[in-house]
Every structure is written in C-alpha cells, then in structure tokens.
N, C-alpha and C positions, 0 to 999 in steps of 0.2 A: 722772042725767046719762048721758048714752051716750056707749060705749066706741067709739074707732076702733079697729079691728082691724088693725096692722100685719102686711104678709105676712116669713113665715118668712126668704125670703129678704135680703129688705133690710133685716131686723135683723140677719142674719149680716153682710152688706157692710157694714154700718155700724160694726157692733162691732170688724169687722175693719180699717176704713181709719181706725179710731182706735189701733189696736192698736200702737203703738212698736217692738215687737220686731218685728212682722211688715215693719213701713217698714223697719225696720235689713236683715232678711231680703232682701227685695226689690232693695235698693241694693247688699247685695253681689252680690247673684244678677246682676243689671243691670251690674255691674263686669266681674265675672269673665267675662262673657258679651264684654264689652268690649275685655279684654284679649284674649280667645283670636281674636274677630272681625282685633283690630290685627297679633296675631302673625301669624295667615294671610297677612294683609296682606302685611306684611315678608316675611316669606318667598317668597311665591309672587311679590307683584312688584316688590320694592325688593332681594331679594336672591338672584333667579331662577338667577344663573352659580355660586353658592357647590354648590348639589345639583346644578346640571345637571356639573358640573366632580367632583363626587364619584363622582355615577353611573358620569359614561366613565370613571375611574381604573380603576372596579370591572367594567366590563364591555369594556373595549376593552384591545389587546395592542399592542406594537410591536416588529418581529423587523428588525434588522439584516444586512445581508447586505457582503463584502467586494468590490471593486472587485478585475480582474485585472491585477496587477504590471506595470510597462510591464519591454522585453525589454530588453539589453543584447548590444552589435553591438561585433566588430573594425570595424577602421579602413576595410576593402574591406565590408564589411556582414554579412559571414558572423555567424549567431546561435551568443552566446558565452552566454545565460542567457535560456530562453524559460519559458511555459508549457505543461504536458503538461495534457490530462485525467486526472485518478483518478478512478474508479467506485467508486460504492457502492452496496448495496442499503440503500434506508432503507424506514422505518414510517411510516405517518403514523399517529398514536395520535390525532388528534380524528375520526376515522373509525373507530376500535373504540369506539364509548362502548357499542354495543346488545351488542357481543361482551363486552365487560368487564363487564357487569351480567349477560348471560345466564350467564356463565363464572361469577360471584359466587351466584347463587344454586342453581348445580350445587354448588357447592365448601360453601358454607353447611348444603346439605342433606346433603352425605355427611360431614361433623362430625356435623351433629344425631343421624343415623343413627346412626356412630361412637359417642358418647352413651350413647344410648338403650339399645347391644348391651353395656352395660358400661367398653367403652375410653376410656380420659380424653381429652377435649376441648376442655380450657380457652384455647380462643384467643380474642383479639377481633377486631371486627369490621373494624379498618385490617388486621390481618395476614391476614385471608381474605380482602382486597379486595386484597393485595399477592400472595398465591398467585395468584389469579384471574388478575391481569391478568398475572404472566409467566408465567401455563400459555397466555395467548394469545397473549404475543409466541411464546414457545417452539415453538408451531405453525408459524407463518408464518415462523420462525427454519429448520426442519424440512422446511416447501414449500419454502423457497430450496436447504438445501443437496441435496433429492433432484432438484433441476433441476440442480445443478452438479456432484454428485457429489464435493460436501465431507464433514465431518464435525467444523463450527464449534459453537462452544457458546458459551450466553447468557451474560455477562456478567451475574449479578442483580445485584450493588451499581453497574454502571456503569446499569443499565438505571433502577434506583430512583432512585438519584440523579437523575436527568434527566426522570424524571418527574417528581423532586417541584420543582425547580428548570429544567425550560426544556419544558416539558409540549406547550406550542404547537409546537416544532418538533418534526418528525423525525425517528426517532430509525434510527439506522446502525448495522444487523445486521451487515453484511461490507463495509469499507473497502478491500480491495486487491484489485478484479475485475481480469479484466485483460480486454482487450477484445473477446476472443472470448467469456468468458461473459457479458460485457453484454452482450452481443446474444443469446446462446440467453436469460437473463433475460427481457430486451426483447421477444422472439420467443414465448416461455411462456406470461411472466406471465398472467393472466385478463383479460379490460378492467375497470377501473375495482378492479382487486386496490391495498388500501393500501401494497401492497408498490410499490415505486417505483423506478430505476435512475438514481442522481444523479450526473453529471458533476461532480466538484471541481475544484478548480484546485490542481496542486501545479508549483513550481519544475523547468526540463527542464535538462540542461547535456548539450548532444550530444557535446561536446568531456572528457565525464569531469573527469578531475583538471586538463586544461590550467587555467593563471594561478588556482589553486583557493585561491591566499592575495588575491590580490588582488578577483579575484571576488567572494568572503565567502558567504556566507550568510543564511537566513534562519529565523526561529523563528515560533513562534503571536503572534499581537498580541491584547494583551488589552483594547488601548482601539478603541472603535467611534466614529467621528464624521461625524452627517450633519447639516449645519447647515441643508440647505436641508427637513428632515422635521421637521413638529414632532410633539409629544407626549413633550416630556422630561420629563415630569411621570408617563407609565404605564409599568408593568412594562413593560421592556426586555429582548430576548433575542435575541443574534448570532450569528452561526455563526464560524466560527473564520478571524480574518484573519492576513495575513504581517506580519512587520516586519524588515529587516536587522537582523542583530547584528554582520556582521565586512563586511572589503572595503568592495565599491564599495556594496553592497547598503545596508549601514547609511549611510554616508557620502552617498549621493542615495535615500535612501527616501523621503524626500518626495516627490520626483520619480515616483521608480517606485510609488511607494503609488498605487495607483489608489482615486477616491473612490467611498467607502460609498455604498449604497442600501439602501433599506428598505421596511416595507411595516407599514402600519395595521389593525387586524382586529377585529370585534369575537368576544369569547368568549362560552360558554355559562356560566352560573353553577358547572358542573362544571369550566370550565376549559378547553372544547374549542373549536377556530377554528370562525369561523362563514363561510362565502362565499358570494360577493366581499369581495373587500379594501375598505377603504374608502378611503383612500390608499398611493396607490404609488411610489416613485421607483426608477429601476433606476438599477445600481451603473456608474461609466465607467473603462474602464479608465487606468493610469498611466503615465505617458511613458515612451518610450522612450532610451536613453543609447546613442550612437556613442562610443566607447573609444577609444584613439591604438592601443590594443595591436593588429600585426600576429600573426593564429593561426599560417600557417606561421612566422615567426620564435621565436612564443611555444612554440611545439611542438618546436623545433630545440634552444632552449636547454634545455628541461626532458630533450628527449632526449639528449642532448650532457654533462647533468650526471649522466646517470644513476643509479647508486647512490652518489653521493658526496654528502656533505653538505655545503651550500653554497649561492653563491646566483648569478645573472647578470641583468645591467639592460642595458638597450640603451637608448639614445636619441637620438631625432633632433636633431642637432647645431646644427638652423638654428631649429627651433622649441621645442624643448623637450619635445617629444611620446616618453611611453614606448611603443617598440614589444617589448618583451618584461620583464616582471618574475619573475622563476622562480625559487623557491624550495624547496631537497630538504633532506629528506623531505618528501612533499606528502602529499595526501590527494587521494579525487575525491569531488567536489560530489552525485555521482548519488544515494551513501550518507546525504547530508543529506534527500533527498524520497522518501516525503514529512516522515521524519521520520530522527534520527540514532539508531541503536542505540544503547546501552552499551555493549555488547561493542567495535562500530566505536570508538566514541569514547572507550575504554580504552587499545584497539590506535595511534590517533593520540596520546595522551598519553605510552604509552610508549615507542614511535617518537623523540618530542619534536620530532613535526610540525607542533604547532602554531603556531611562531613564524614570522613572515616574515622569513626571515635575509636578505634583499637591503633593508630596510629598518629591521628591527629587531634586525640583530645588528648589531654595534659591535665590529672589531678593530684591532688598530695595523694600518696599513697596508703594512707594511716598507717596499723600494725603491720602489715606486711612489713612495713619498712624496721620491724624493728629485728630484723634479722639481720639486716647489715649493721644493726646497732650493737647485734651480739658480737659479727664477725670484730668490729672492730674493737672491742671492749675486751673480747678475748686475745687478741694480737697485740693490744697496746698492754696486755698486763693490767690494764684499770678492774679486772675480777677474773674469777675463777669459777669454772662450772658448778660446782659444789656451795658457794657463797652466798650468804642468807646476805641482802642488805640490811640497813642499820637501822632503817623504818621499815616494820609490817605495815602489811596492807589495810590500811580500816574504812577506804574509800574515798580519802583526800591526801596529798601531800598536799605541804607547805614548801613555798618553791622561797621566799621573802617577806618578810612584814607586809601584809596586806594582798597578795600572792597565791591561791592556793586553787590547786587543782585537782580534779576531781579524775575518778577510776572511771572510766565511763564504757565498760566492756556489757554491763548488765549484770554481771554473776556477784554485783554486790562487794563485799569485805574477800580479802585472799588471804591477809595475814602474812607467815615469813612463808616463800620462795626460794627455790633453785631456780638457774638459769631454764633449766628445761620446762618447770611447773610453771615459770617466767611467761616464755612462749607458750605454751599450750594454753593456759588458762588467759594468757594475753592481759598481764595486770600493767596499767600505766603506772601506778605508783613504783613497781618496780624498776619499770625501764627510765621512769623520770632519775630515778637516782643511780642509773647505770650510763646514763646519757651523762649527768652531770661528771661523775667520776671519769669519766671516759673524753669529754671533750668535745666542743662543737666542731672544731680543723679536724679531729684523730676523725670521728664518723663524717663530715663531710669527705676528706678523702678516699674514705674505703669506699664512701659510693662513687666515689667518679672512676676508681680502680676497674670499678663494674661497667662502668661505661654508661651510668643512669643520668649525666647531665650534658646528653648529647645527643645528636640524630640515630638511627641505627645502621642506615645507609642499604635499607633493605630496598630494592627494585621499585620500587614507586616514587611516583613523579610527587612531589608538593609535599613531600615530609617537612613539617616545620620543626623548628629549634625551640620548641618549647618547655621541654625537659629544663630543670633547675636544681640545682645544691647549692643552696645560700652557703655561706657565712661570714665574718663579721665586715670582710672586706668589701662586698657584696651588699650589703644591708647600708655598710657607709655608703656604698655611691649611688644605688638607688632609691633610700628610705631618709625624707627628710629625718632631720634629726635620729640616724638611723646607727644609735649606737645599739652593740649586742650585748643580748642580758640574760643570766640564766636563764630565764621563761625560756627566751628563744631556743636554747642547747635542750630542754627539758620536751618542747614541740617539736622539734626535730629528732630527737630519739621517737617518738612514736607517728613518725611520719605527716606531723602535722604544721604546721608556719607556713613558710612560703615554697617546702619541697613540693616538685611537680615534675611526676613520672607520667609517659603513658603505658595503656595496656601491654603495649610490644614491648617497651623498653624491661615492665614486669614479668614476660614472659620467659624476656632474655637472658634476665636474671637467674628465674629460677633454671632454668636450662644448665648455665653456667657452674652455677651451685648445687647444679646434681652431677656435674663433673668433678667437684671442689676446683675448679677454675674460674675465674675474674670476666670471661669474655668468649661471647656468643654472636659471629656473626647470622644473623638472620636473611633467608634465602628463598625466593618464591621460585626457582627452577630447579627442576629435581635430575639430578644426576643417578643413578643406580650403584654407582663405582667409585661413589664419593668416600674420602678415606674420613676419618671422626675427625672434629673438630678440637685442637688443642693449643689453652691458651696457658698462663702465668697462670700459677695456683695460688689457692688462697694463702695459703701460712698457715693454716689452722694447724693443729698440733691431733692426731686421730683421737685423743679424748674430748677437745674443745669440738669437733667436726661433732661426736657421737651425742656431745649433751646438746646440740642445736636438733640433730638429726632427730632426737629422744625428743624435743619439744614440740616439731613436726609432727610427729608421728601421735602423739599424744593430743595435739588440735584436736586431730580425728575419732579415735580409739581409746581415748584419755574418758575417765566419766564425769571431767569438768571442762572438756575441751571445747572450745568453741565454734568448731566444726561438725560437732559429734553427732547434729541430724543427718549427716550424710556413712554412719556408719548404723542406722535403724534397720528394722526388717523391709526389705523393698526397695532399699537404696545402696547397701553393703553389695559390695562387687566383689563375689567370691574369685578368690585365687590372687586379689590384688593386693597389696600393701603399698596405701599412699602418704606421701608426708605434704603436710599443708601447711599454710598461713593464713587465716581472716585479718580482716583490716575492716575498719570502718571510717569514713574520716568526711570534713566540713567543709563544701567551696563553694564561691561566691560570695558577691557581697553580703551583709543582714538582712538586706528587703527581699532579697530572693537567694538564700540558700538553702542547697542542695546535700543531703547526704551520700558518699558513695561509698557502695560495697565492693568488696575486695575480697577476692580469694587465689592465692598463687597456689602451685602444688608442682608436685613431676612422680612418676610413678615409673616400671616396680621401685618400691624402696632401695632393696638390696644389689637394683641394678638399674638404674633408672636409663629409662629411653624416650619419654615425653613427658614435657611442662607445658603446665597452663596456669594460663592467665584470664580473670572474668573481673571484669568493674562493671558496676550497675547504679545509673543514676536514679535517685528519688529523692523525694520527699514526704513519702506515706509506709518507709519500712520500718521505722517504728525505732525509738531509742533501744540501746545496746550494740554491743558489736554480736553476740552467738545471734541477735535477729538481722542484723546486717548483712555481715559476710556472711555468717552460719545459716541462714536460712534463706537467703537471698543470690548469692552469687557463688557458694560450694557446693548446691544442687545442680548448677548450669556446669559447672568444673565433672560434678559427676558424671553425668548423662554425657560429656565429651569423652571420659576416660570411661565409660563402657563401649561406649560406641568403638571405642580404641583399641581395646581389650578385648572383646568381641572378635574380631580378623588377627589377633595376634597369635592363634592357635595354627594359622596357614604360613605362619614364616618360623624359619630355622630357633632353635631354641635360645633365647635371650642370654648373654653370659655379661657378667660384673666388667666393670673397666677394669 
C-alpha cells in the first residue's frame, strides 16, 4: 500500500497546535500583551493630567515679587512715610550655565594635574562644581567693584545657599549703590552683561525721627500671596516683601501692603530660567493713609520736649483727630531702611526708646486730676463753687491722728479758697477736704465716666491696659491687707495713690471737657468731612462749668497761678486765651522715684478747638508743683499751642459750640 508523504512542516504545526504547554504559552503571552496594550491605554488617555501635571512640577518655576507699600500723608498732605529706590547690582545665574561648565572643567583639570605631580586631590565632583561657579561669580563680583572703585567680597555661604535654594532668581553682589554709581554701572556695564542694576523698593521717611513711635516700622515679610497666579503646586521663589511690625505700619498693613505679582517660567533640567515667561502678573501698589497728624505741630512738640523724657498729645477738640503724638527719647525711622543695625538697635534699647510714653506710659496724674475731683464734688452736691472749706490752708492738713499731709504745690500757705482760687493756685489742702467730703466711689466714677480707666482704642497696635481708678473694692483684691482709708480718698482727690492715666488718656480728657462732654474718641486718620464729635455731658450746672473754667483760666493769667511763666513776656501768645491744669505728682518705688510734670489745657477758651497734654519725667525739676508742671511741662503745652495758633489765621473763622 502506498505511503502519503506528509510535509515536514504541517507535521510541525500539527504537533504543535496540540501541544498544551505551548496553548498555556501563547494565552499568557496574548495576556500580558493585553495588559501592557490597556495600561498604555490608561495612562495616555484616561489619565493624561496625572504626567502632564508631574512633568510641569518638574520643569516650570514660579518667582514671587512684592507690591510697593502705599505712602502715609500729614493731615495738609505732606509725605510722612514713602518709598526711596535701593540699588543693587545683581547676577543672573541662568545666563552663566556655559561660564559654570567652562569654569568646571578648567578647575577639574588643574586637580587632575595637581594629582598626577604628586599633590593630594581628593575632592569630589559637587565641591569643584561649587569652586567653579564662585570663581565665576567672583569675577563679575571683581568687574563691578573695578567700575566703582569698591573693594567688596563674595559672601560664599550666602552665595551657596541661594543657589542651592532660589537658583532662578538673581542673586545680589552689592545692595547699597547709591545713585551716582548706578548710573556709572548703568553707563559701563557691557550690553547684554548678566550683571544687572536692580531698583528695590526700601521704606523713605524725609521727616527722620518726627512721630517715629507712631509711625512704626517695617521688617521682611515672609509670607508671599498671589491669589489671582496660579501654580501653587510648583517650586515657588519670592524676593523679599515688607510687613509692619510697630505704628501705623503694622496697624494698616493691610492697606499699605500693596498686592503680590509674579511670574511663570519654565527651567532647564539644570535648573536655569528659560525666556519668555509663560505667565505674568505684575505687582500693584498699596494704598495710601492721610494721618490726622499735623508735621509742623508734630515737629514743635518733639522740638519743645527736647532732651527730656516724656511725652505730648494734641488733639482736635471737635473731632477727635490727633495732630501731634511725641514721644522722647525717640529714635529716626531712616536707621530702619533698608534695614535696622544692631549696634542702632542696642543704642535705642539702652536709651529706653522704645516705648511710646504718650500712650504707653501710665502715671498718676497729680493736680491735673483734680478737676475731675471738682466735676465730681460739684454734681454730687459735696460743695459749691463759692465754698470756703472748714480748714484754711497753712500748709498741712491733718487727714487722722498721726496723718498729716502736707500742701506740696511750692506757693507755701493759701489760707481760705474758692473752688476756682482752688484750681488755680492748685492748694492740696483744699482738694484733700473736697475729696473727703465728696467720696472715694463719687470721684472714682466720674473718672471712669471720662473714660480715664481704660484703653483709648486709638489706631495703634500694643496699647496696654494700664490706666487705673482704684477704689475700695479694688484695693481689697489687690492690696494685702488692703482696706480703704481716708488717706487714700484724700491721694486720690489730688491725683495721687495708685490712680494711673496716660498722656493720651489726659489729652482726651481735656478735649472732652472743652466740649463739657465725658468722651473723646481719639483718631490718627484725618477725614476733612468729619462731623464734631459728641458725647454725654457733664451735668455741670453753667455756674459750676464757669467757676472750674475761672480756675483754669487763672492757672495761667492768675498772679498766683501755677502756670503763670507761661503767660510772661516772650511766652504770652497774643490773641489766645488758654485754660490749664499743672499737676506734679510721685511714681516708682523709693529707691528710684521719679517726679512727673503735668500740664493739660485746650484752647481758644471761649471756643475751644485743641487740647494738650505734656507729662515729663525727672528727677532734677526741683520740689513744687509752679516748678513742675509750671515751668517744666506748660512751656512744651506752649510752644504746641503757638505753633497751633500760628496756621489758625489760614482757616475759616473759629465759632463756640
């Protein structure tokens, strides 16, 4: 029988498409094949944004830039806080890549070299790539200072650091040009040299130290926000913004914060900017602040307190607007830009400049206070304007068996008084026995009516709660064994125990009380359109108001008043009539206390439209109250109210409330 001859091959295929293993073979192969087909899938078009959103993380930058400050204006417009240009010379380091590699393999080769003659070489390859690249800044460090004829030197670890952390920007050889060598720079440079002349923006104050506590300051801001950029998602890198810390500064930085801009970019896998930007927003600047505060006024009183330490508030009577806050020892604002020394900012600590004593110092008042001793003594019915007390004055009362205290004004013996001959002549003995009759509750609550045992709530940041109106409940909780005892009602009618006003709170006062109203808010931005301010009235009855007003007024003008150097030839301000208050009074412990002078006022009399306030710390003015307040702190009240009085002839003619 004859054979069919099957070919070679289709016995192979045959044998093979029976084969088991080889089907198992093929089905995985055909799987896996499956898989990798679906994962492509996935990936490329079901989850396209996951890589395209890693890629830009990895290859795009976002550089932050600061908004410029808005400025801060006196009340006439005059600039109290602008910005100056600062010059620098910067680098741009994504434009040396071809210098930084050429430099890297000179430096590499005189190792090997090195080497090869014997000399040990063991460095690696980040620390010749970190030679390289400051022997090139160090160059162009080199071309700068032979243009200006400096002899500045490279900062390596400031220089490293900032390339290994802000690479993309700029980096800043010499920060304090001044603007003749920016321009021979500007004038030099090569075209297209990576060296560059950057305008900053630093803080200007033309006025120096004037209102330099209220002002404040400003430091570096470390937070960057641009809501309308996106990419918060990529390496972010900002140049250096402002932020207040003290003053008006911090208290409207918001305001003055002008907003962020920024810019998009993408990098070289080395890390270096590529151009064009790919998005851009530029920065806008931040509002600007009109202040209540008059400069010439603000300039009078810082001049006027000169070397004495202390403070003076001025305020507008009818709106509440401060036109001068002054406070010595000061400091000037110019020492803060673009940045504050150590050494400077030693000299102000040990100074102990930095407090704002016209708001955050806190002293008993003395006499001054004994005007709310009046108000109250006249509203409770405890006397009458006309009312001789029972004891003349011969320059001690007796407060208790073993008790007695002394007149301590300097004019000696007063004898019998009216209320008005009272205040003017400023006799303790009298007020001691107007306080007693009257009550320690009745005159603590007229002063807190006034608003003297609390903040003022005036526009600045760190106002303390230091203001105080003891009494007896008060004294219980915080004064061991702290019952209350005439003495203390008898210290408290002449401003003296544990009462503690500050200058503003005094200023507010008197403001208040030249409205015959209880309440003066206090206000460091000036409105033009502001209507008067009006609070609760006193109660005073227009006889009771006239024999305080008649005591006032007598301080001054009086020929036993205690004010009265300030109504002499060369100190009398014609066309003015002022009413005042001296005060003198004792704080601190025994081992170191301190006397302060005290002078409140408001002027015109008959219409009053500014109060001031002057307290001056010593201990060399010498016992008495007329050398105290009277000769101490109603000449610095004067030279304010000229200086005041003086520009009051360019506005609309003054009328009574």
């Amino acid at each position: 029988m004859a054979r069919i001859a099957v070919p070679p091959s289709e016995s192979m295929a045959a044998r093979q498409s029976g084969n088991p293993r080889l089907q198992l073979f093929y089905g995985l192969a055909a799987l896996l094949l499956l898989v990798l087909v679906g994962g492509l899938v996935w990936r490329q078009l079901l989850q396209p944004d996951l890589y395209s959103g890693r890629e830009r993380t990895q290859s795009e930058r976002r550089l932050l830039v600061p908004g410029p400050r808005g400025s801060i204006f006196d009340r006439e417009g005059r600039l109290l806080v602008g910005n100056r240009a600062r010059f620098a010379v910067t680098l741009a380091l994504d434009e040396l890549h071809d210098d930084f590699r050429q430099e890297y393999q000179l430096v590499r080769k005189n190792f090997r070299n090195a080497a090869d003659s014997g000399r040990p070489a063991d460095i690696s390859v980040a620390q010749l790539e970190q030679i390289a690249r400051t022997t090139v800044v160090q160059r162009y460090l080199d071309q700068t200072n032979a243009i200006l004829g400096r002899h500045e030197t490279l900062d390596q670890a400031a220089f490293n650091r900032h390339y290994s952390q802000q690479q993309p920007v700029p980096f800043s050889l010499v920060s304090d040009l001044t603007p003749e060598e920016s321009a021979r720079l500007t004038e030099q440079l090569p075209v297209g040299s990576p060296l560059q002349v950057y305008a900053l923006s630093a803080r200007y104050y033309p006025s120096g130290p004037a209102a330099a506590h209220t002002l404040g300051y400003v430091g570096l801001d470390p937070d960057a926000r641009v809501e309308e950029l996106p990419g918060d998602d990529l390496t972010t890198f900002n140049l250096k913004g402002s932020a207040g810390r003290d003053g008006l500064e911090k208290k409207f930085d918001a305001q003055l914060q002008g907003q962020w801009g920024g810019t998009i970019f993408r990098v070289t896998p080395a890390g270096y900017r590529v151009n064009p930007p790919l998005e851009k927003i530029s920065p806008v600047a931040g509002q600007n602040i009109t202040t209540s505060l008059d400069l010439d006024v603000q300039l009078v009183a810082e001049e006027a307190l000169g070397d004495m330490t202390g403070a003076a508030v001025v305020v507008d009577v009818r709106t509440g607007e401060v036109l001068a806050l002054a406070s010595k020892p000061g400091y000037n604002l110019a020492d803060f830009s673009p940045r504050l020394s150590q050494a400077t900012s030693a000299d102000i600590e040990n100074r102990h400049a930095w407090s704002n004593r016209a708001m955050a110092s806190f002293y008993p008042p003395g006499s001054t206070f004994k005007i709310i001793t009046s108000i109250a003594a006249l509203r409770s019915g405890a006397i009458t304007p006309d009312q001789l007390m029972e004891v003349a004055c011969e320059g001690t009362y007796t407060i208790s068996a073993g008790q007695i205290k002394r007149c301590d004004n300097g004019l000696g013996h007063h004898g019998a008084l009216t209320l008005s001959e009272g205040i003017a002549e400023s006799c303790d003995v009298y007020f001691y026995q107007v306080g007693l009759l009257t009550g320690a509750d009745t005159i603590a609550a007229e002063a807190r009516s006034f608003h003297l045992d609390r903040r003022t709530g005036i526009e600045l940041p760190y106002e303390p709660d230091g203001a105080l109106i003891p009494d007896a409940a008060w004294k219980k909780q915080h004064v061991q064994r702290g019952a209350w005892f005439p003495g203390d009602t008898a210290n408290m009618a002449i401003g003296q125990g544990d009462v503690l006003v500050s200058p503003l709170n005094m200023a507010c006062f008197a403001a208040s009380f030249a409205r015959d109203e209880v309440f003066t808010q206090p206000t460091l931005l000036h409105n033009p359109t502001a209507p008067a301010q009006h609070s609760e009235r006193t109660g005073l009855t227009p006889a009771q108001r006239a024999a305080i007003l008649e005591g006032m007024e007598n301080c001054i003008y009086g020929p036993k008043g205690t004010a009265r150097s300030i109504n002499q030839p060369g100190m009398k301000i014609p066309g003015l009539r002022i009413a005042g208050k001296t005060g003198t009074a004792q704080f601190g412990n025994p081992s170191a206390r301190k006397d302060i002078a005290w002078f409140i006022c408001f002027a015109p009399l008959d219409a009053p439209r500014v109060a001031v306030a002057v307290a001056i710390e010593s201990d060399e003015l010498g016992a008495g109250e007329s050398l105290q307040g009277g000769q101490a702190a109603a000449p610095v009240a004067n030279e304010i109210l000229k200086a005041w009085w003086s520009k009051q002839p360019k506005l609309p003619a003054l009328a009574p409330f």
